[in-house]
MIVEX-574021 format. One record per residue (C-alpha): residue in three letters; x, y, z. Coordinates in steps of 0.001 Angstrom, whole numbers, plus 500000, padded with zeros to 6 digits. Layout:
# MIVEX-574021
ALAXYZ
...
# end
This chain:
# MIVEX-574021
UNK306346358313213448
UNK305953361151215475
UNK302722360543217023
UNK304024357484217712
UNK307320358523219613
UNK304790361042221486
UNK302584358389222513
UNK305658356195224082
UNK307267358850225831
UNK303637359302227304
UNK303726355998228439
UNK307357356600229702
UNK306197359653231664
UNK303044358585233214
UNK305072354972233977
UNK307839357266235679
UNK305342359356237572
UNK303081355831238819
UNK306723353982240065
UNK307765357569241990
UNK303981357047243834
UNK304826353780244147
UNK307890353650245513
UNK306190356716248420
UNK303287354316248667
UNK305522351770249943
UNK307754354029252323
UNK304691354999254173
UNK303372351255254372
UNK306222349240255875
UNK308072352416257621
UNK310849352340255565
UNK312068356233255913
UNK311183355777259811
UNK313419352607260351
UNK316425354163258417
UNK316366356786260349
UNK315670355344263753
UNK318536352661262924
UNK321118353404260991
UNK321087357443261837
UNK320001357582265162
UNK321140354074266165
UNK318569353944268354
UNK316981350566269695
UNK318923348233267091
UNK318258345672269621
UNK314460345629268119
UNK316188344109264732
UNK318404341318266565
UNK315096340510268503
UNK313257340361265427
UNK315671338580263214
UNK315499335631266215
UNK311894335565266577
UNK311541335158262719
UNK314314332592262135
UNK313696330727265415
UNK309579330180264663
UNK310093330481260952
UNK312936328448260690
UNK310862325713262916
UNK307658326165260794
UNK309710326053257343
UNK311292322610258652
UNK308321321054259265
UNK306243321710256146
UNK309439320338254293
UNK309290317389256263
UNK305419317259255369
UNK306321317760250961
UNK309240315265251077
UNK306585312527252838
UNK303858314155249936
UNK306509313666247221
UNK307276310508248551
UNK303911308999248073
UNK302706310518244926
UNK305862308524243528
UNK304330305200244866
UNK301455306015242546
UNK303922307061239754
UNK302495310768239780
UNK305062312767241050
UNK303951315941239251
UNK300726315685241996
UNK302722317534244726
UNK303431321052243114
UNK299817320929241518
UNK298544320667244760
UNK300795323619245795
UNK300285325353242961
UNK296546325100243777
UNK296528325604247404
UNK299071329153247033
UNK296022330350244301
UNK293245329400246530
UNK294528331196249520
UNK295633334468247502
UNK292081334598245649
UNK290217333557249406
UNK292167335961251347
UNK292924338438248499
UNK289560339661248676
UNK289331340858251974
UNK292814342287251848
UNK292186343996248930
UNK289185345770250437
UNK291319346259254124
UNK294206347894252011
UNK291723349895249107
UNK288979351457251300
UNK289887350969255044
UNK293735352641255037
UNK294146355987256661
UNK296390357787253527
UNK292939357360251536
UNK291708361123252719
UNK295387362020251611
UNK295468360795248442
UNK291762361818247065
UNK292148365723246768
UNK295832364761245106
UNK295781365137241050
UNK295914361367241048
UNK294332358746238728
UNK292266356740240756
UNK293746353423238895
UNK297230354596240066
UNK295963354974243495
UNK294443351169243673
UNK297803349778241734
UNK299885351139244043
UNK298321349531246706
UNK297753346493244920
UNK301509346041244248
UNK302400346556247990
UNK299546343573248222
UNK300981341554245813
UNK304780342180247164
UNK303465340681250874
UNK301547337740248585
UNK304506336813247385
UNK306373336384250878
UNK304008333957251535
UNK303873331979248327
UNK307943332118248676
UNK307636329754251832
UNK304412328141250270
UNK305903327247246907
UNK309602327548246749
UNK310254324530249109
UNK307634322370246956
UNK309649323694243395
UNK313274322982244543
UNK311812319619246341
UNK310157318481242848
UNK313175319936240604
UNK316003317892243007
UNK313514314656242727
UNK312984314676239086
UNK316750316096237833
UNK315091318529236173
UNK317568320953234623
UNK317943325088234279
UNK315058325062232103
UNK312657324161234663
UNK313922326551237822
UNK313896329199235339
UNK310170328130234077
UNK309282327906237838
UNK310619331269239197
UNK307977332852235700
UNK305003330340237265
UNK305959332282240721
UNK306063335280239876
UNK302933335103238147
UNK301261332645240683
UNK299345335450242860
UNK298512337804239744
UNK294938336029237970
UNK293169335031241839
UNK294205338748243595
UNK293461340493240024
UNK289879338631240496
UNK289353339546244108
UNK290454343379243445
UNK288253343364240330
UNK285393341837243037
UNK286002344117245679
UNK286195347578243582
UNK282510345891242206
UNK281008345341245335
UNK282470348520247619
UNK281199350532244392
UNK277067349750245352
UNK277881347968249474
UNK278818350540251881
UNK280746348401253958
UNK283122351113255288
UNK280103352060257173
UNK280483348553259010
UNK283959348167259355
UNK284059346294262681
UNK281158344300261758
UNK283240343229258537
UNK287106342355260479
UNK284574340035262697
UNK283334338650259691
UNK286928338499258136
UNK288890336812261432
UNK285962333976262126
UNK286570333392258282
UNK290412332821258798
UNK289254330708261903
UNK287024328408259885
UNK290299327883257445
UNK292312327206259902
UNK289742324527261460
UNK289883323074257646
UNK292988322929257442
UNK293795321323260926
UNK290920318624259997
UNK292344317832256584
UNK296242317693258403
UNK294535315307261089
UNK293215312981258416
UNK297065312140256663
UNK297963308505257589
UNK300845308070259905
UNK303375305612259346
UNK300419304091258139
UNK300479301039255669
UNK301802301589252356
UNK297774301247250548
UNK296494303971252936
UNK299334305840251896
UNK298184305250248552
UNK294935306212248890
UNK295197308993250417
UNK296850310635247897
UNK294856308913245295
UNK291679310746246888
UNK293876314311246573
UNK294772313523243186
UNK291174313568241859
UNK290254316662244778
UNK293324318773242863
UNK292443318150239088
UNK288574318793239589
UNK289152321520241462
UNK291995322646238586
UNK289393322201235882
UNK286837324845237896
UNK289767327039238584
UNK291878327154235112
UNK294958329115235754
UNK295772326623238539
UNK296219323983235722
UNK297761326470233654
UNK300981327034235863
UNK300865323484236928
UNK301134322073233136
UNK304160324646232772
UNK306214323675235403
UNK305358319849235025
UNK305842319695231337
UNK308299322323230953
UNK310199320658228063
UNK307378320363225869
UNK305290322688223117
UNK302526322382225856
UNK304387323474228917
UNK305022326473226652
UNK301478327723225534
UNK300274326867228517
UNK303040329238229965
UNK302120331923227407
UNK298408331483228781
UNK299068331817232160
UNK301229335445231331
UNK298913336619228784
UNK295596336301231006
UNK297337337397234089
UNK298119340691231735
UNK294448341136230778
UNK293035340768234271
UNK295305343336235591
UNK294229345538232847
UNK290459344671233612
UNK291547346165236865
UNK293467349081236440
UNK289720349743234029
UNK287540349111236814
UNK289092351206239044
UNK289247354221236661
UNK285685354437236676
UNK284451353179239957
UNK286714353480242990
UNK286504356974243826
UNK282409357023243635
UNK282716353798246101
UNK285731355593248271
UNK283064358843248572
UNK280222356956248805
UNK281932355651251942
UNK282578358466253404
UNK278660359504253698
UNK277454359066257167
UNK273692358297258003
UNK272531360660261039
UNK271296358944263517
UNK268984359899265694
UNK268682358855269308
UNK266132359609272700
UNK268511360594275710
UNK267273360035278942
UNK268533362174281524
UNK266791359892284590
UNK269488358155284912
UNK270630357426288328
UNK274445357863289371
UNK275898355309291220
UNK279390355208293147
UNK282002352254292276
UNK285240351918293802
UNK287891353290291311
UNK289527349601290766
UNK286102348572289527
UNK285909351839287487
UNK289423351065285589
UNK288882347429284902
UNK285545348573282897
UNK287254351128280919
UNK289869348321280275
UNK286711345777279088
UNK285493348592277131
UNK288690349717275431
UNK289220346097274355
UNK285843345321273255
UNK285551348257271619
UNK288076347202268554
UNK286924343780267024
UNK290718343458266084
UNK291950343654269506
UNK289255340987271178
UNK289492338816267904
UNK293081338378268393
UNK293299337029271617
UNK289346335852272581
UNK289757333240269614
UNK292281331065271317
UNK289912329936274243
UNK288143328081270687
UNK291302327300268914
UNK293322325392271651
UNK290718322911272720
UNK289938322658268963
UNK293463321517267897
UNK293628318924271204
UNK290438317743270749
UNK291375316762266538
UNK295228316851266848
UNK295268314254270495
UNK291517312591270984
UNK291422311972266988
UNK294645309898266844
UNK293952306528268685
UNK298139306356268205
UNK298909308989271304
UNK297568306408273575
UNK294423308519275002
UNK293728305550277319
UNK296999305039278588
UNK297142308689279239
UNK293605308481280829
UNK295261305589283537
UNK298134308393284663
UNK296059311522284932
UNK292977309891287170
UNK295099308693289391
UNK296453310299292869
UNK299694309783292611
UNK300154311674289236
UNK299576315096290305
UNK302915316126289988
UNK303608316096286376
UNK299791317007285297
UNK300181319987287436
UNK303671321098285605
UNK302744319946282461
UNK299535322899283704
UNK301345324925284603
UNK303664325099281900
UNK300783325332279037
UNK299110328351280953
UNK302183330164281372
UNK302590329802277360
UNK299229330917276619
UNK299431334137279140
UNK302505334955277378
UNK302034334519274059
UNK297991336133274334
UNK299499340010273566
UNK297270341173275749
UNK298732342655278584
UNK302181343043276097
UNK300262345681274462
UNK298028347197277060
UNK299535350583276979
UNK300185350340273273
UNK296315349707272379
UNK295863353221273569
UNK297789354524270992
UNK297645358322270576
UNK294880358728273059
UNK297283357407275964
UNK297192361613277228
UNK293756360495278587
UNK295131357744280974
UNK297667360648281327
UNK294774362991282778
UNK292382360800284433
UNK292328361792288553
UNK293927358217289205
UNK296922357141290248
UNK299503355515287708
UNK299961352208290090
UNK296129352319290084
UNK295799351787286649
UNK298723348999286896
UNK296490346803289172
UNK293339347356286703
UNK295820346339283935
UNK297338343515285477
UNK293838342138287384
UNK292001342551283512
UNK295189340324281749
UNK294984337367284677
UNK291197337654284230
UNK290838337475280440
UNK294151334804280899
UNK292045332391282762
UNK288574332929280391
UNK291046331861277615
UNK292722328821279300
UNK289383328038281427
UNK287336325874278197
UNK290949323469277702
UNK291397322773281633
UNK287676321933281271
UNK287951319725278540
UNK290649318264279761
UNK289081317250283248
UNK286206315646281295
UNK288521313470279035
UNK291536312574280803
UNK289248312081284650
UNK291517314364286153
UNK292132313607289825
UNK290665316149292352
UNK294527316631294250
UNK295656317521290840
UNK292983320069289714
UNK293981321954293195
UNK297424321956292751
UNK296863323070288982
UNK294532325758289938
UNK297041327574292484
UNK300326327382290601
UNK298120328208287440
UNK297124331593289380
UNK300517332416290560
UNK302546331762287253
UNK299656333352284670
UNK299803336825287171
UNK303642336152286600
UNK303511336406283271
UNK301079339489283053
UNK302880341329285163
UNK306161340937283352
UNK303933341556279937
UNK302894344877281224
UNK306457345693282333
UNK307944344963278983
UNK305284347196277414
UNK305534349765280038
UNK309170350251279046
UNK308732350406275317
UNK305304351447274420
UNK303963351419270843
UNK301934354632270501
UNK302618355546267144
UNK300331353228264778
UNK297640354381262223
UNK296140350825262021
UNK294681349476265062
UNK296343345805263890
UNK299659347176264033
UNK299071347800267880
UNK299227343700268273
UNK300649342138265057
UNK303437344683264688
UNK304384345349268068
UNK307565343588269158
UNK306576343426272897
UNK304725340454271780
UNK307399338801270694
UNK309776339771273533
UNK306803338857275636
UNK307143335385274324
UNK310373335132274324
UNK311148336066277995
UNK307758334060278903
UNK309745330607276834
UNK312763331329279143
UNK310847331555282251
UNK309131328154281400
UNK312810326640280461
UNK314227327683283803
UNK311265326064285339
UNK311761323029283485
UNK315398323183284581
UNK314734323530288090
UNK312233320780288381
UNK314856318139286793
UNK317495319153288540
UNK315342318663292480
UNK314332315532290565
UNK317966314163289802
UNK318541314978293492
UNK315949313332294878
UNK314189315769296091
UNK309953315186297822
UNK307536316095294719
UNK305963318102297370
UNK309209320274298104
UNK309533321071294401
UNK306271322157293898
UNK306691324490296892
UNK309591325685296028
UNK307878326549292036
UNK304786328557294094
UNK306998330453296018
UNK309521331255292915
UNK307124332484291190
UNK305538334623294013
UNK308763336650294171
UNK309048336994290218
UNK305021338310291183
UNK306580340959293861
UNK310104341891292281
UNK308088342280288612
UNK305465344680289949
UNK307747346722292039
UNK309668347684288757
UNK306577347569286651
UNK305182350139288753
UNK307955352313288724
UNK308299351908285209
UNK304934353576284824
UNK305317356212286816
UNK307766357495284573
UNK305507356443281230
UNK302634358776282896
UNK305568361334283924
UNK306259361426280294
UNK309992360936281261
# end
């Protein structure tokens, strides 16, 4: 009896000691000790929470609505067929797909790639407390996702069928256990492969690898989107779902757990739904063991082994010849080079210039319903320059805002900012190589969609030149004010070079004050409209509105950075 007690107060010990490591292990990844003090001691910039709490119910609170819209239509048809259990399978499926898909490469970002990893190794830490710690704060972000993934889906399904307590409360289990069996798997997986592949070595080569993965997903899942009937007949309806009936229960069969959850939530009133229910717990259980096992004995060899470094050994020519460039030229290369440099940064903006005439080539061209002719018979003509020039207009002043690129140009530089600090150029010099390398990697982004879109809709000639020069104007606009915002509020303080874009709220303010500009815009051209007012005087009066917001924006961008360099 004694050995016994000893043993559980063992547990109890080592249990307290892995939550206390846990519970640091989280403070250090979202900030948590940093934002109470900044906020709610300091007080300082609260405004960064109301802007945040918009951005995320405004685009959220859009997003949320619309997948809604797409499981009632889902739910919808499956009853037609009599299978109303098809739409959370398919959820259930999908939210286990994307956490065992994505889950890998996470896992092996947040395990081997994190900066606290030179902290923790000399600590007298288990290794397996190390990689649980991390995989919790994994697993908590998982299930933010799967919360807008599969809540809408359970209370959709629950409300359609009258299901009672017993089947919410059977639900909120299958939800909590949801992400557990595919991101155990993909831990296990990447503990097994980092232990013998030194990818650490290749980390840039691997977030390439990683982000043209998430773009071929995206692709998929746009294609699949594009291929649901609209307000089609009721058989195509039919089929359709038919078709992604059979896709979800083969794929179930070669992916068990999938069918485990879904069998407990759809037959949740039955011996079945119950040992199916104690299969899904039990094996999540086991593979989180298998894991906690695994990395006992074979993370810190891989986390060492990945810290070796190959010498490499290079001729140096000292022939060289120096040759003069103005200093303008000089900055904008050192811009080019400071972007390129980080896959992350050029992945997160270079992408779009695919993405964009991706989605209008599958989203518009694909759906004979849009009326691609009719729209063919306005744009070619003369007389429709007006409105293809604003509607231009108002897409590239979107994309330079909503890029982060020039939002985070003095953020990127992080901690090494004291070297634009140093360099024997002035402050308002490096503005103009800022501001010249946004409008320049602007227009490479937007340049492949205006292309497209002269081939397909026969753009008139009067309209490309109109397009072209308020294009120009408004994208330097936008830049400008980008760099302003950013000057004002720089990010320096990031460990992970991601955090410099994803996590910076200039982006979002960006965006924001980018959407206003483009509703005022919209505003103004109505309004000269309703007062009949010459398409030609409106479009004059737009260039030359937006050449002041060019002159005003620069003047107090540039002072604005001469206090940033001043370190004022």
């Amino acid at each position: 009896m004694g050995i016994f007690r000893k043993n559980i107060l063992g547990v109890d010990r080592k249990m307290r000691e892995f939550l206390s490591f846990l519970r640091t292990q989280m403070k250090v990844y979202y900030g948590i000790s940093a934002m109470k003090y900044k906020y709610f001691v300091r007080k300082k910039d609260l405004w960064e929470i109301v802007l945040a709490t918009f951005g995320i119910a405004v685009g959220g609170g859009t997003l949320l609505f619309m997948y809604i819209m797409y499981l009632n239509s889902m739910y919808a048809a499956s009853m037609l067929i009599n299978q109303p259990q098809l739409m959370p399978v398919t959820v259930l499926l999908l939210a286990q797909l994307l956490t065992l898909v994505f889950g890998f490469f996470w896992t092996i970002s947040v395990f081997y790639f994190s900066d606290d990893i030179n902290i923790l190794l000399p600590l007298p830490i288990q290794p397996y407390k190390i990689v649980l710690s991390k995989y919790s704060i994994i697993l908590l972000n998982e299930y933010v996702t799967l919360a807008f993934l599969m809540l809408p889906a359970i209370f959709i399904y629950g409300i359609g069928t009258q299901a009672g307590i017993l089947y919410y409360l059977v639900s909120f289990i299958v939800f909590i256990f949801t992400p557990i069996i595919p991101l155990s798997i993909a831990a296990i997986a990447s503990v097994l492969i980092m232990r013998f592949v030194n990818l650490k070595r290749k980390k840039d080569l691997y977030t390439v690898i990683v982000s043209i993965l998430a773009l071929i997903f995206f692709f998929t899942i746009q294609f699949f989107i594009n291929r649901i009937p609209q307000n089609g007949e009721q058989q195509a309806i039919e089929n359709f779902i038919l078709q992604n009936a059979n896709l979800a229960k083969m794929i179930s069969r070669s992916f068990p757990p999938a069918l485990w959850g879904a069998v407990s939530m759809t037959n949740y009133n039955t011996l079945s739904g119950f040992l199916n229910l104690l299969m899904f717990i039990a094996v999540s259980i086991i593979f989180t063991a298998v894991l906690a096992v695994s990395a006992q004995k074979m993370y810190l060899k891989a986390v060492i082994s990945g810290q070796e470094v190959e010498a490499k050994r290079k001729e140096v020519s000292l022939k060289k010849e120096i040759v003069r460039s103005s200093l303008l030229k000089a900055l904008l290369l050192r811009e080019w080079k400071l972007f390129i440099r980080v896959p992350v940064y050029a992945m997160n903006v270079l992408p779009v210039a695919i993405i964009i005439p991706f989605v209008f080539l599958v989203s518009f061209v694909g759906n004979p319903q849009i009326g691609f002719e009719m729209a063919i018979k306005y744009t070619s003509a003369p007389d429709g320059w007006f409105w293809v020039s604003m509607i231009g207009l108002f897409f590239s002043l979107f994309v330079a805002g909503s890029n982060s690129l020039s939002s985070t140009s003095f953020s990127r530089e992080g901690k090494m900012f004291y070297i634009s600090k140093l360099m024997p150029a002035d402050p308002a010099i490096q503005l103009k190589a800022k501001w010249i390398f946004g409008i320049i990697i602007t227009i490479v982004i937007i340049l492949p969609t205006y292309v497209l879109g002269w081939y397909l809709f026969k753009i008139h000639l009067l309209s490309i030149v109109i397009l072209i020069v308020l294009m120009l104007i408004g994208i330097s606009a936008v830049n400008i004010l980008s760099l302003l915002i950013d000057a004002m509020k720089p990010s320096f303080e990031w460990e992970n070079p991601q955090k410099a874009m994803k996590g910076n709220l200039n982006v979002l303010l960006s965006l924001i004050l980018t959407t206003i500009l483009i509703g005022c815009i919209v505003g103004i051209v109505l309004l000269l409209k309703k007062l009949y007012v010459s398409e030609i005087i409106i479009t004059l009066i737009i260039g030359i509105l937006l050449i002041l917001l060019n002159l005003g924006v620069y003047l107090l961008a540039k002072s604005a950075v001469k206090k940033l360099y001043k370190g004022e």
